[in-house]
N, C-alpha and C positions, 0 to 999 in steps of 0.2 A: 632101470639102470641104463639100459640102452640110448631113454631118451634122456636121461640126464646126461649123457657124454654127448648126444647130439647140440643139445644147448650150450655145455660150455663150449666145443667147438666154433660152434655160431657164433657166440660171445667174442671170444677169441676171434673171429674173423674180422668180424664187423672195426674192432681197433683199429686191423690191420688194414683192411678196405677204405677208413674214412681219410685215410693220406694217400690214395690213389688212385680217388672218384676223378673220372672222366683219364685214369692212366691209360698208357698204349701209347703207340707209333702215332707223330704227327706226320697225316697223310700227305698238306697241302707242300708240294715246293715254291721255295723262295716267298713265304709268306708275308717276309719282309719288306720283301720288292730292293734288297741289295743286289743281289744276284744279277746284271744286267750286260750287254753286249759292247756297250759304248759308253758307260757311265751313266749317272743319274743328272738330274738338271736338263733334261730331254723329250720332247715328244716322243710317244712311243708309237712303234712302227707297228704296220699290218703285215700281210702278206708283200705288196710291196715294200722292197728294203730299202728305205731311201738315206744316202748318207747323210743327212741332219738329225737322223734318230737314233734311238736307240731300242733296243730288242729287251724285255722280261723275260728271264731264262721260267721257262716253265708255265708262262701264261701265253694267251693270246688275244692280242687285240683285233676286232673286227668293228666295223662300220655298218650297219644295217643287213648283214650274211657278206656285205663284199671284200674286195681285197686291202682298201684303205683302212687305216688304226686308229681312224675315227680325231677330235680334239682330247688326245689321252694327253698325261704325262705323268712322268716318274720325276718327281723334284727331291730336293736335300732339304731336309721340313727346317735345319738349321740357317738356311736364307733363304726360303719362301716369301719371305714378306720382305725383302730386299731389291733394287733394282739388279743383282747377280741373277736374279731365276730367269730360268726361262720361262715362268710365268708367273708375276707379281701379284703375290697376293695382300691386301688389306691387312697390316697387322702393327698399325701405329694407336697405340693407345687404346686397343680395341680387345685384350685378353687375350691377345692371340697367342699360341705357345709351340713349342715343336711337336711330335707325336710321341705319344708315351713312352715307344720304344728307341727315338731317336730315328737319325739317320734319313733314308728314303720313305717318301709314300707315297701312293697313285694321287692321280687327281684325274676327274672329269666333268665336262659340261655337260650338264643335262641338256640344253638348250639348241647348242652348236655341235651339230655332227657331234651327237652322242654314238661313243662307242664300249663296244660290250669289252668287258677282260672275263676271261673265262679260259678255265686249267680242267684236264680231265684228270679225274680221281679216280687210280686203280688198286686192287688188292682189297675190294671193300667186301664184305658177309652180308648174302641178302637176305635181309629181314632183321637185320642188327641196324640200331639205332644208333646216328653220330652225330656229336654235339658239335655246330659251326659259331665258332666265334672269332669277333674281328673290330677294330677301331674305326669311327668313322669320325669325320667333322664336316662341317659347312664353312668354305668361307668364302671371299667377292673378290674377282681382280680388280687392280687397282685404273682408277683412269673412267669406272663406271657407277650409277648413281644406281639408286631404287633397291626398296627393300627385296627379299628373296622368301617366298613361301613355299612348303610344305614338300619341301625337299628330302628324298627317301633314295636307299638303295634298293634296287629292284634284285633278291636274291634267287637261282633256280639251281636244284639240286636233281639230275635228272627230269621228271615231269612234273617233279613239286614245284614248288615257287612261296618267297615268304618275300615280307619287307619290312627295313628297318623303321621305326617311330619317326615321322616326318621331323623335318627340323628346319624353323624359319626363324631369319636372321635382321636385322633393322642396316638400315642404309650406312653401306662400309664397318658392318660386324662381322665378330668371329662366335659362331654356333662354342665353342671348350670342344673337348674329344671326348664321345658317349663309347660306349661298349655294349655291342648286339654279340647275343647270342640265342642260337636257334636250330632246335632239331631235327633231323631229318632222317628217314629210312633206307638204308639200299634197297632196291628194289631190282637190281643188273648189280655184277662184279666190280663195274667201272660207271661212274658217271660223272658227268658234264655241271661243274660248277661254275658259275656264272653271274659277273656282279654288273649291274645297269644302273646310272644316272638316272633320275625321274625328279620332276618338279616343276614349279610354273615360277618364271623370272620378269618382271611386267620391267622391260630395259635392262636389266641389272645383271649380268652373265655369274650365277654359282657356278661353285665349283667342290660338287662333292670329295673328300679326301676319303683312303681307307687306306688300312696298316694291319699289321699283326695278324694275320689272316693264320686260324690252325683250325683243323679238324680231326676230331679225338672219338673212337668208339668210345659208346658211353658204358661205365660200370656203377651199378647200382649204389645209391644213397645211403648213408650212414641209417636214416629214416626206413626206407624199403626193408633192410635186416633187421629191425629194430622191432617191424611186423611181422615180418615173418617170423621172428622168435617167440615174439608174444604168440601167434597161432600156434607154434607148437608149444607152444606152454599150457597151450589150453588144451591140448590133444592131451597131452599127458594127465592134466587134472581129471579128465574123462575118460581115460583108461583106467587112472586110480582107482575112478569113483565103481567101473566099474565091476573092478577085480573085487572090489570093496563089499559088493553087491553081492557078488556071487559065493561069498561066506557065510 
């Protein structure tokens, strides 16, 4: 009987848990990249503050460890491919579109003083697994020729490190918006996420995009409970059998 109220319990859970896989507090701030010091449409700044930029409340841009913010920028994905941006991107006749969630998204050259954005992540449980996921696209500024290959975000999660599915593009195209996600372990209270430009541009300056950026502890699969019930379904057939037994 015991283990019969344990299973329906389980039972019972498992409903409940399949509408709030990967719930919990999104750790990452301004994932959006709205959040910003001087409005969006801007390079963004380093450690030097220079007033033609603008600041990512919550990230930081660096340059090779130094104090420059590297060729970042925070654009309005709704005129990116306009001569409004402050950096025009390719998006005449080419699929290009806004980002799935609207609004701002980063951009960076892999090529050109590439620079790192990267947010420290506090309040984490170590040894608990969290699911990172985030929008990415490819596309070319306007004014330059030559296709772009195998263009990746370079992702590091404390001492981990992952990357997203390269993405190469034909002369003056737009990559669409993919969605990466990717898990990763605390290992420390607090760690250092960190997104990098990486790819090879033979003339042709990419310009990796990324949006929607959250990070969720993960909570077990509708699947995961699904075995473990079945294992205790079997524990109990074998206690049956062997109460059964001893009759």
């Amino acid at each position: 009987m015991r283990i019969k109220s344990v299973l329906l319990f389980l039972s019972a859970f498992i409903t409940f848990s399949a509408g709030i896989a990967h719930a919990g507090p999104i750790l990452v701030k301004n994932g959006d990249f709205e959040l910003t010091s001087k409005g969006g449409n801007k390079k963004v700044n380093g450690m030097h503050l220079e007033s033609d930029r603008t600041t990512l409340t919550g990230w930081t841009s660096s340059e090779n460890g130094g104090k420059g913010g590297g060729y970042n920028f925070v654009l309005d994905s709704t005129i990116a491919n306009t001569p409004r941006s402050a950096l025009w991107l390719e998006g005449k006749g080419n699929g290009y579109t806004a980002s799935p969630t609207g609004g701002n998204f980063f951009a960076s050259d892999s090529q050109y003083h590439p620079g790192m954005l990267s947010q420290l992540i506090s309040g984490l449980t170590i040894g608990t697994s969290y699911l990172l996921t985030f929008d990415y696209a490819l596309a070319q500024q306007v004014g330059f020729y030559g296709a772009n290959y195998d263009n990746f975000w370079e992702v590091g999660f404390g001492t981990a490190a992952a990357s997203t599915a390269p993405l190469t593009i034909a002369d003056n195209a737009f990559s669409g918006w993919k969605t990466a996600t990717m898990a990763f372990t605390a290992t420390n209270a607090s760690e250092m996420l960190s997104f990098l430009a990486r790819g090879t541009a033979p003339g042709a300056p990419p310009f990796m995009l990324l949006d929607n950026v959250a990070l969720n502890a993960e909570v077990p699969e509708p699947a995961t409970w699904m075995l473990m019930i079945g294992g205790l379904g079997l524990l109990a057939v074998n206690a049956r059998r062997r109460r059964n037994a001893r009759v």
